[in-house]
C-alpha positions as a Markdown table, in Angstrom:
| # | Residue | x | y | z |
|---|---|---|---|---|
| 1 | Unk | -20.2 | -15.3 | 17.8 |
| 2 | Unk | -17.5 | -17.7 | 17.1 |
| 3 | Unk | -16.6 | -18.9 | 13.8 |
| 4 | Unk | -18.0 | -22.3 | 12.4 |
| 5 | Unk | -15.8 | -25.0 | 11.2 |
| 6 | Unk | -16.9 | -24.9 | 7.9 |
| 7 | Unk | -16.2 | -21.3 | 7.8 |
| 8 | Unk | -12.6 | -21.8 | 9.1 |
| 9 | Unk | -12.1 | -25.0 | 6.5 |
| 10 | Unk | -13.5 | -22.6 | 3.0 |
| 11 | Unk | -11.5 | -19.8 | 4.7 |
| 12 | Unk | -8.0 | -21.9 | 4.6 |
| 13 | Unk | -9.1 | -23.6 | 1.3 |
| 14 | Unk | -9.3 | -20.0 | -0.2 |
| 15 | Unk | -5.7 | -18.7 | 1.7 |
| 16 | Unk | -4.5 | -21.7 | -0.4 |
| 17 | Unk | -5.9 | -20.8 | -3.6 |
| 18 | Unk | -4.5 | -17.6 | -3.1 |
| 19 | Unk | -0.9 | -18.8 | -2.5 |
| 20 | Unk | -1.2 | -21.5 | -5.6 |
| 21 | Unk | -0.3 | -19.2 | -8.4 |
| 22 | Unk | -3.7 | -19.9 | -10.0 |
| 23 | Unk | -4.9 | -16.9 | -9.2 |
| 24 | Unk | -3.9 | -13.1 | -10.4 |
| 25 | Unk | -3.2 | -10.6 | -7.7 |
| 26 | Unk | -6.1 | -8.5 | -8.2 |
| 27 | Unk | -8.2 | -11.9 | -7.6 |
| 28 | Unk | -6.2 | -12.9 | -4.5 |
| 29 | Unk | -8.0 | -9.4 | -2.9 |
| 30 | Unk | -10.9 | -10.1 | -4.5 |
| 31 | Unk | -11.5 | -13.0 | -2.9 |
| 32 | Unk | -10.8 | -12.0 | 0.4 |
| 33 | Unk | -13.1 | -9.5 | 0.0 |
| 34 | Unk | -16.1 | -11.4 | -1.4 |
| 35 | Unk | -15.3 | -13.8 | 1.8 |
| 36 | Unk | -15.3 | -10.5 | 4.3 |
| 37 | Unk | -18.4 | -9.5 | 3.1 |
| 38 | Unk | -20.4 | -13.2 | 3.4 |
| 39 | Unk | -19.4 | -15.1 | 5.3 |
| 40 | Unk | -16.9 | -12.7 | 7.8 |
| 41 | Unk | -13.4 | -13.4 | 8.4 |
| 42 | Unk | -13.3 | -16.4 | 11.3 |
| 43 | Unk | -9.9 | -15.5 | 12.6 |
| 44 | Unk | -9.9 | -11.7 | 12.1 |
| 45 | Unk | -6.7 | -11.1 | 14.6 |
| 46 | Unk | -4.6 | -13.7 | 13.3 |
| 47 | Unk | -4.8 | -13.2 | 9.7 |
| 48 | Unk | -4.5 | -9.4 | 10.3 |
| 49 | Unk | -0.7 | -10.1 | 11.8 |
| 50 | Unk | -0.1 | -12.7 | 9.5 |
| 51 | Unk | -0.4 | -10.4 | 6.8 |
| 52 | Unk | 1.5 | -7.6 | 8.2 |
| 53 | Unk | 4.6 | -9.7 | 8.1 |
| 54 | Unk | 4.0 | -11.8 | 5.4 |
| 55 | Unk | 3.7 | -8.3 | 3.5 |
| 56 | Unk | 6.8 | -7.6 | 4.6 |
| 57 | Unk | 8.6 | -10.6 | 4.1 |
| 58 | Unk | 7.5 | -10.6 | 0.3 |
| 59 | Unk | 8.6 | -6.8 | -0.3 |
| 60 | Unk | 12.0 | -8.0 | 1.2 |
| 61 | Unk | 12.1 | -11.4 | -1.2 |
| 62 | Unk | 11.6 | -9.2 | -4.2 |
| 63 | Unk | 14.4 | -7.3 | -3.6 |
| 64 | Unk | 16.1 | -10.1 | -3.9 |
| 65 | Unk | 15.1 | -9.5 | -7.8 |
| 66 | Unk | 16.7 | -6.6 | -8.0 |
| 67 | Unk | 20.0 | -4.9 | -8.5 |
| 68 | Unk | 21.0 | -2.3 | -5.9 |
| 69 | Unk | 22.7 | 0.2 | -8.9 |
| 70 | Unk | 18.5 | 0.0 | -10.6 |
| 71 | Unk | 16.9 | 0.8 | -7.0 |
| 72 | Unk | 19.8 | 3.6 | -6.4 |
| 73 | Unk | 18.6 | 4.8 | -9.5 |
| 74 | Unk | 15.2 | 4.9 | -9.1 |
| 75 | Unk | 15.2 | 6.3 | -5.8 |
| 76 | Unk | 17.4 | 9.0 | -6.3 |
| 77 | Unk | 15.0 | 10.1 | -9.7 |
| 78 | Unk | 12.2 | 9.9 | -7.7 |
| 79 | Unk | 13.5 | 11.9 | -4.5 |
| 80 | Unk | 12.2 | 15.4 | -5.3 |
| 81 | Unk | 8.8 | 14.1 | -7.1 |
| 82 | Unk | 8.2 | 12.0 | -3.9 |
| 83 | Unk | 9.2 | 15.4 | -1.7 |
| 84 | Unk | 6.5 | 17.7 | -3.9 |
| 85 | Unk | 3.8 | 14.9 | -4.0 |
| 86 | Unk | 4.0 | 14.2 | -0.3 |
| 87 | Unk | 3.8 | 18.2 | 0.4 |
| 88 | Unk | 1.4 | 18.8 | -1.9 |
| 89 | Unk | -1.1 | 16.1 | -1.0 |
| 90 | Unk | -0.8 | 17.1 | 2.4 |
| 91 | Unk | -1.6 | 20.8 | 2.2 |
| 92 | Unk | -4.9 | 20.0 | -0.8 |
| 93 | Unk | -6.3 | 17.4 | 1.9 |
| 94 | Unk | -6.1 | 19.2 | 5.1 |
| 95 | Unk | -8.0 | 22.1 | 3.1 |
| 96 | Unk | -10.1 | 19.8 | 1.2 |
| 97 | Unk | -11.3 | 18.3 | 4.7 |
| 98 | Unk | -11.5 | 21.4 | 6.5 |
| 99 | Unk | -13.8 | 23.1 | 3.4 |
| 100 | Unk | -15.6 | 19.4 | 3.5 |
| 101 | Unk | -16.4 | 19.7 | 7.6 |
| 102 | Unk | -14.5 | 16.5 | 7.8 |
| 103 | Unk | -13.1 | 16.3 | 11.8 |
| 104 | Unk | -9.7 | 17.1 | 12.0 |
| 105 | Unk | -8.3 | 13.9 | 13.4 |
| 106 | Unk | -10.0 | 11.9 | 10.2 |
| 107 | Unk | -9.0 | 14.5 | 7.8 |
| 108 | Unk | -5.6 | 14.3 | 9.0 |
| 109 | Unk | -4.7 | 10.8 | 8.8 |
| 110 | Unk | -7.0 | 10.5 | 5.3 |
| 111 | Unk | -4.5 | 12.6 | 3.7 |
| 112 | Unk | -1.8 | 10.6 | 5.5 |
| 113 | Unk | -2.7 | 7.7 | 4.0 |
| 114 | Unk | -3.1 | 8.7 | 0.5 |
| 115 | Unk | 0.6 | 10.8 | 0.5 |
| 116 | Unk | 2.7 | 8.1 | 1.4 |
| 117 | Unk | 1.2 | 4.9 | 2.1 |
| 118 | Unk | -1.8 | 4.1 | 3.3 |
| 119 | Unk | -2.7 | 2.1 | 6.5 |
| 120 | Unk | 0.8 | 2.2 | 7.1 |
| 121 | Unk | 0.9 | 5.4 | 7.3 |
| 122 | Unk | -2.8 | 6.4 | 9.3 |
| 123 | Unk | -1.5 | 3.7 | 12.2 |
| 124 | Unk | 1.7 | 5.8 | 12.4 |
| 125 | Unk | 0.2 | 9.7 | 12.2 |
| 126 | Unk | -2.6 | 7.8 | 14.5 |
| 127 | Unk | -0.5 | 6.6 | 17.0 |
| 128 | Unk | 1.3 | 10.0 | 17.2 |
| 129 | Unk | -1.7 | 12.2 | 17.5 |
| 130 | Unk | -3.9 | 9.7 | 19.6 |
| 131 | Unk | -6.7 | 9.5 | 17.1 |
| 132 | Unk | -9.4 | 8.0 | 18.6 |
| 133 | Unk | -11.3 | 4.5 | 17.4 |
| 134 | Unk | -13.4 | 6.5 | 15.0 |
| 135 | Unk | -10.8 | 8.6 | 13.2 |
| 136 | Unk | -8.6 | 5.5 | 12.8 |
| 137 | Unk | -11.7 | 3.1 | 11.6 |
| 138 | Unk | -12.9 | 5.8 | 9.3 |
| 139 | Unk | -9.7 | 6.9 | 8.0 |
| 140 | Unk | -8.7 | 2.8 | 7.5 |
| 141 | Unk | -11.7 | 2.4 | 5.8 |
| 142 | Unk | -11.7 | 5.2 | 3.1 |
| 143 | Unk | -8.1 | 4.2 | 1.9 |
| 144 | Unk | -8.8 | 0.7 | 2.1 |
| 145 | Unk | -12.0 | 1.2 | -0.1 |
| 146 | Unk | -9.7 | 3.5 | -2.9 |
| 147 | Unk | -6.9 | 1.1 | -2.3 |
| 148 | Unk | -8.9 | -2.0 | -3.2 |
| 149 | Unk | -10.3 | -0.2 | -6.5 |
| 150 | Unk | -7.0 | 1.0 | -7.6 |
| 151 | Unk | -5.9 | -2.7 | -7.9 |
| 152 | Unk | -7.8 | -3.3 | -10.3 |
| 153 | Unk | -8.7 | 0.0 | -12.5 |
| 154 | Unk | -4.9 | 0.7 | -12.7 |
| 155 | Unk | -3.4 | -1.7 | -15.1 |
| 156 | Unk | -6.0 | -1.7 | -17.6 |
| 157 | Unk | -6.2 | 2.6 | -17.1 |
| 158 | Unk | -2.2 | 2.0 | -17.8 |
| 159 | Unk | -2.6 | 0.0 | -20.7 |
| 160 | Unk | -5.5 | 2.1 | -22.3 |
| 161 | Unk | -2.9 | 5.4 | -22.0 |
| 162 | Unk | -0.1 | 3.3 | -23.4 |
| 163 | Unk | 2.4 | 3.8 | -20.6 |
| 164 | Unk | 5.7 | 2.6 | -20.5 |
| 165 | Unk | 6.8 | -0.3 | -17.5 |
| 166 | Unk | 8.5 | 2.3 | -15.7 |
| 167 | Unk | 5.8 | 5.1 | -15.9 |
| 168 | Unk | 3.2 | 2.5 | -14.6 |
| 169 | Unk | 5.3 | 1.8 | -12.2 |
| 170 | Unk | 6.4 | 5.5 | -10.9 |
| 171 | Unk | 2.6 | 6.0 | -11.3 |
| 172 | Unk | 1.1 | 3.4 | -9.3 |
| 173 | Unk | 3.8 | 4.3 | -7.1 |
| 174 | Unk | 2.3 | 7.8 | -6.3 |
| 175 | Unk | -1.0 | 7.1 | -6.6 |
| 176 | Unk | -1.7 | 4.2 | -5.0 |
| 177 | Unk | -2.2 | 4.1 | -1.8 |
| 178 | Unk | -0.6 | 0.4 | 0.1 |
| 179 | Unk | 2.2 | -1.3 | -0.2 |
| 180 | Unk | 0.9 | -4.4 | -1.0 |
| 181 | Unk | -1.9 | -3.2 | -3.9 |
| 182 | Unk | 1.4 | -1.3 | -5.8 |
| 183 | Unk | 2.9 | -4.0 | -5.8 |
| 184 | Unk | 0.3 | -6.3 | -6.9 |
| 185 | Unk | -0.9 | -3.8 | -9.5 |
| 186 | Unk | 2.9 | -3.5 | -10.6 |
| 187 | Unk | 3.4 | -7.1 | -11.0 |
| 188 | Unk | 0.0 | -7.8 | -13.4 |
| 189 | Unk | 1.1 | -5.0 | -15.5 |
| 190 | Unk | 5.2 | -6.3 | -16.3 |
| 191 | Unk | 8.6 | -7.3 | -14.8 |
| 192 | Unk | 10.0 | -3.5 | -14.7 |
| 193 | Unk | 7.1 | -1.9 | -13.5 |
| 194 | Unk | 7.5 | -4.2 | -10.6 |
| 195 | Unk | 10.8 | -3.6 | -9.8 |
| 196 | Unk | 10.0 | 0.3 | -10.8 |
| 197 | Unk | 6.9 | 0.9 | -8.5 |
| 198 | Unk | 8.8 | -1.4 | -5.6 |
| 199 | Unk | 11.1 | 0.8 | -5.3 |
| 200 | Unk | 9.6 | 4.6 | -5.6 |
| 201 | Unk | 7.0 | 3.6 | -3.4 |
| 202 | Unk | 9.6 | 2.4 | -0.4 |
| 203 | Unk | 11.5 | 5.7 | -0.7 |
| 204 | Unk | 7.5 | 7.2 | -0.4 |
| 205 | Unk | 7.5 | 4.9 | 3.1 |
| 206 | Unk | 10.1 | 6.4 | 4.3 |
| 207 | Unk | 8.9 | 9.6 | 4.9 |
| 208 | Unk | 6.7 | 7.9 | 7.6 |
| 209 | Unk | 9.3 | 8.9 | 9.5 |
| 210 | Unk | 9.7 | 12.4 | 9.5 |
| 211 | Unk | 6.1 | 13.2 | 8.6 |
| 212 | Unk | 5.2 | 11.6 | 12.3 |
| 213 | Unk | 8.2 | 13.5 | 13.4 |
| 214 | Unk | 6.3 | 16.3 | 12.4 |
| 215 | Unk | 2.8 | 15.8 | 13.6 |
| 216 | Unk | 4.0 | 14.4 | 16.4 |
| 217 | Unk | 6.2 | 18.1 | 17.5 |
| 218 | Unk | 3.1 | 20.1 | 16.8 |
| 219 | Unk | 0.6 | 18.3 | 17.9 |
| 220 | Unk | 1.7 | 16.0 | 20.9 |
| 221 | Unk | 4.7 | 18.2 | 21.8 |
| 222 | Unk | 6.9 | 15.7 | 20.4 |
| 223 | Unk | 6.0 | 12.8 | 22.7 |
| 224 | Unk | 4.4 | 10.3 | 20.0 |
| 225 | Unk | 6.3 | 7.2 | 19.4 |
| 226 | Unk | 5.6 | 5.1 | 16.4 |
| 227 | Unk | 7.1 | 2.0 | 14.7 |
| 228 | Unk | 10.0 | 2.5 | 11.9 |
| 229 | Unk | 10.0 | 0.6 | 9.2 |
| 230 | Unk | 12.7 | -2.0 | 9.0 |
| 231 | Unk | 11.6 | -4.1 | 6.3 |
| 232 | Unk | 12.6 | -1.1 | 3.8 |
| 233 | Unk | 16.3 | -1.9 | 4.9 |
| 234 | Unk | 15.8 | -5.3 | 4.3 |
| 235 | Unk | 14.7 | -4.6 | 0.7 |
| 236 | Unk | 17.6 | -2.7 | 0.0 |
| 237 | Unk | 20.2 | -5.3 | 1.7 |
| 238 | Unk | 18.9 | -8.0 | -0.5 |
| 239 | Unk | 19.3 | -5.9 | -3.5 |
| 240 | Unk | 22.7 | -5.3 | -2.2 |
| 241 | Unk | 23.2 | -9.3 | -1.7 |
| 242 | Unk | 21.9 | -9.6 | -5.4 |
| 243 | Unk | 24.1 | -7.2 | -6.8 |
| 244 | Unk | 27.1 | -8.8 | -4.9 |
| 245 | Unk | 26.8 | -12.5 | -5.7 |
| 246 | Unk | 25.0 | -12.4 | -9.3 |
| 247 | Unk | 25.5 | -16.3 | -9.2 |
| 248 | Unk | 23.2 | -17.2 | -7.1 |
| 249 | Unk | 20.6 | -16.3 | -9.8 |
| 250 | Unk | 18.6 | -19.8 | -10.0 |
| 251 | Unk | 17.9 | -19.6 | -6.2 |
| 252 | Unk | 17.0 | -15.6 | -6.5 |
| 253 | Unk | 14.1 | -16.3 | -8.7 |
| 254 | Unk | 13.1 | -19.0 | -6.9 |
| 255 | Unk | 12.9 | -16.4 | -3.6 |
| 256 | Unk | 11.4 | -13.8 | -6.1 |
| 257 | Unk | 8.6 | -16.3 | -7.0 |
| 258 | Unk | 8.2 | -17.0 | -3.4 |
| 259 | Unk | 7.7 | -13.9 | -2.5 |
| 260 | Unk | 5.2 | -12.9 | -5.4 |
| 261 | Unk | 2.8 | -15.7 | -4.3 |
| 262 | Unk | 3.0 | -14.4 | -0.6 |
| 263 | Unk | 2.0 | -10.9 | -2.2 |
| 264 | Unk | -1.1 | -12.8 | -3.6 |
| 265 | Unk | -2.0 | -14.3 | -0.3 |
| 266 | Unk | -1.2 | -11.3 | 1.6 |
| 267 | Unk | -4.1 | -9.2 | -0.4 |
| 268 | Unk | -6.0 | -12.2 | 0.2 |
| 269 | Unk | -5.8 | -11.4 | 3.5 |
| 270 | Unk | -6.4 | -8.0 | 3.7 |
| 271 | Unk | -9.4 | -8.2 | 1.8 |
| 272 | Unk | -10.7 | -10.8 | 4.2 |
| 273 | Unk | -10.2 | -8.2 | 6.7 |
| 274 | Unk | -12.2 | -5.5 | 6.1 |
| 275 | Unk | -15.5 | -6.1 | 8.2 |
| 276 | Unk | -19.3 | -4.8 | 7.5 |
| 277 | Unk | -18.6 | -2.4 | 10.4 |
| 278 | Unk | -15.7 | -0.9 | 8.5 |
| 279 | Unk | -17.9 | 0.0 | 5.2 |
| 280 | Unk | -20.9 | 1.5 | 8.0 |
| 281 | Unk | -18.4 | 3.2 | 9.9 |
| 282 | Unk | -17.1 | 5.5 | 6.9 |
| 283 | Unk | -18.6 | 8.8 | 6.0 |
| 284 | Unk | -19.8 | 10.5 | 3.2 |
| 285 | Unk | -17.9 | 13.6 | 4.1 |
| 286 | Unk | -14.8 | 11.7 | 4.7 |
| 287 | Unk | -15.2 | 9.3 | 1.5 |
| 288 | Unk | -15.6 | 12.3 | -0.6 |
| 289 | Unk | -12.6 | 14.0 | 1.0 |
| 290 | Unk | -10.5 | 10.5 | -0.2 |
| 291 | Unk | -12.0 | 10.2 | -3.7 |
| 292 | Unk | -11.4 | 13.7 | -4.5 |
| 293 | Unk | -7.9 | 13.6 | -3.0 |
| 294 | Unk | -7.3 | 10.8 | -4.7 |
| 295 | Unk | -8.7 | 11.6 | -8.1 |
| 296 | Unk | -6.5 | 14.8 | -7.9 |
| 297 | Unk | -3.6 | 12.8 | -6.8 |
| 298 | Unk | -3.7 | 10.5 | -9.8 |
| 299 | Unk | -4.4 | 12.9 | -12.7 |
| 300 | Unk | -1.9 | 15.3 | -11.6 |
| 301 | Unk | 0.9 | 12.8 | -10.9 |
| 302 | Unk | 0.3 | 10.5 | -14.6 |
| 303 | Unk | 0.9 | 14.0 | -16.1 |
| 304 | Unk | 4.2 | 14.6 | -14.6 |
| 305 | Unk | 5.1 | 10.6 | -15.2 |
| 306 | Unk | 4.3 | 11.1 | -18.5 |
| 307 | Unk | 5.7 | 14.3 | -19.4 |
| 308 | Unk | 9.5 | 13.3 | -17.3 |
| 309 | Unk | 9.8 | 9.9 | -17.1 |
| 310 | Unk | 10.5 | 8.0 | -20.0 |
């Protein structure tokens, strides 16, 4: 059934709330959500592309932020943690779904999604093995449900254990699973666990690449296509741009604070996206496979940060 008018008009009012700066990004997704699960999202299609760039765009903006040397720096610490985490999470979740009776497919891109980054990650993997509807809806569903809490349990958990900006920010990193909630988690918590947690978990979404790779030569012979992401060359261009002409500053933080309220209205959006069918749709075997994983993820990874990274 089509969407009312009213429904479209509150639906726009609260994009614009999001995008004001009156709002916290852990509100912004709240919102979204609280409108998903009343009313529905009237214009489920376009808001779901909308935020898929606008993601993008803002992730790109903040690196305008940033100083190239800092994100060298960070990604080059965090190369072998992000190597041993991907691995590692891979191999517990493909035996924690198989010991669970989770199907393959599901189990597969659940533990996708939680190593590097989330639905980014399941639409790759998924377009490389041909999941079917179900896998993919199932799979979306579970990390969007852990993704969602993380955003808001993360910053207090952070400030409870006393860690430093950058171990948040490695932290949230690893164990969170989007883009877009790290970032937003990243930026309630400070200014360097933004720029920290930006960073490590870019160099995480670049092993999209040769994880499908991977899947994709031993499962569909090596005939899986899926799409690379560009916006993580962006990010490091505008660092580079940054870096290069420091006096541009006073039109930098203008972009930066740009692109921190299109973070807000991007989880806005993605909260408004996830429909009743989505929560129906995901298991209990599955859900426990993505808590545990998670859980496991996050306990094991806030030791290391603590214990290396200063």
């Amino acid at each position: 059934m089509p969407a009312s008018t009213p429904t479209k008009i509150l639906f726009f009012a609260c994009a614009g709330l999001a995008v004001s700066g009156l709002v916290s990004s852990p509100a912004a997704l709240a919102l979204g959500l609280a409108f998903a699960l009343t009313l529905g999202n009237p214009l489920p299609a376009a808001s779901g592309r909308v935020a898929r760039w606008l993601l993008q765009a803002s992730v790109v903006g903040l690196g305008v932020g940033m100083n190239l040397a800092a994100v060298w720096q960070a990604g080059r610490t965090g190369f072998w943690f992000t190597v041993g985490t991907i691995s590692g999470v891979l191999l517990v979740g493909l035996l924690l779904g198989r010991r669970l009776g989770v199907e393959r497919d599901t189990s597969l891109l659940v533990s996708s999604g939680t190593a590097i980054c989330g639905g980014s990650a399941i639409a790759a993997v998924g377009s490389v093995i041909e999941a079917d509807q179900r896998a993919m809806s199932v799979s979306l569903g579970t990390v969007f449900l852990l993704n969602a809490l993380a955003l808001f349990i993360f910053p207090p958990l952070g400030h409870g254990l006393g860690l430093s900006q950058q171990q948040f920010g490695v932290w949230a990193a690893v164990a969170i699973h989007d883009t877009s909630s790290v970032v937003g988690a990243a930026s309630h918590y400070g200014e360097q666990a933004l720029q920290t947690a930006t960073t490590v978990k870019l160099v995480r979404a670049l092993w999209i690449v040769p994880v499908a790779l991977g899947v994709s030569a031993l499962r569909s012979g090596g005939k899986g296509r899926f799409a690379f992401p560009w916006f993580i060359l962006l990010f490091v261009a505008a660092a580079a741009l940054r870096t290069a002409l420091p006096a541009g500053e006073p039109a930098y933080r203008i972009v930066v604070q740009a692109a921190k309220l299109g973070l807000c209205l991007t989880l806005f959006l993605i909260g408004s996206g996830l429909s009743r069918e989505a929560v129906r749709a995901v298991g209990v075997r599955s859900m426990v496979q993505g808590v545990v994983l998670w859980v496991i993820v996050a306990v094991v990874s806030l030791a290391v940060v603590r214990g290396v990274v200063g």
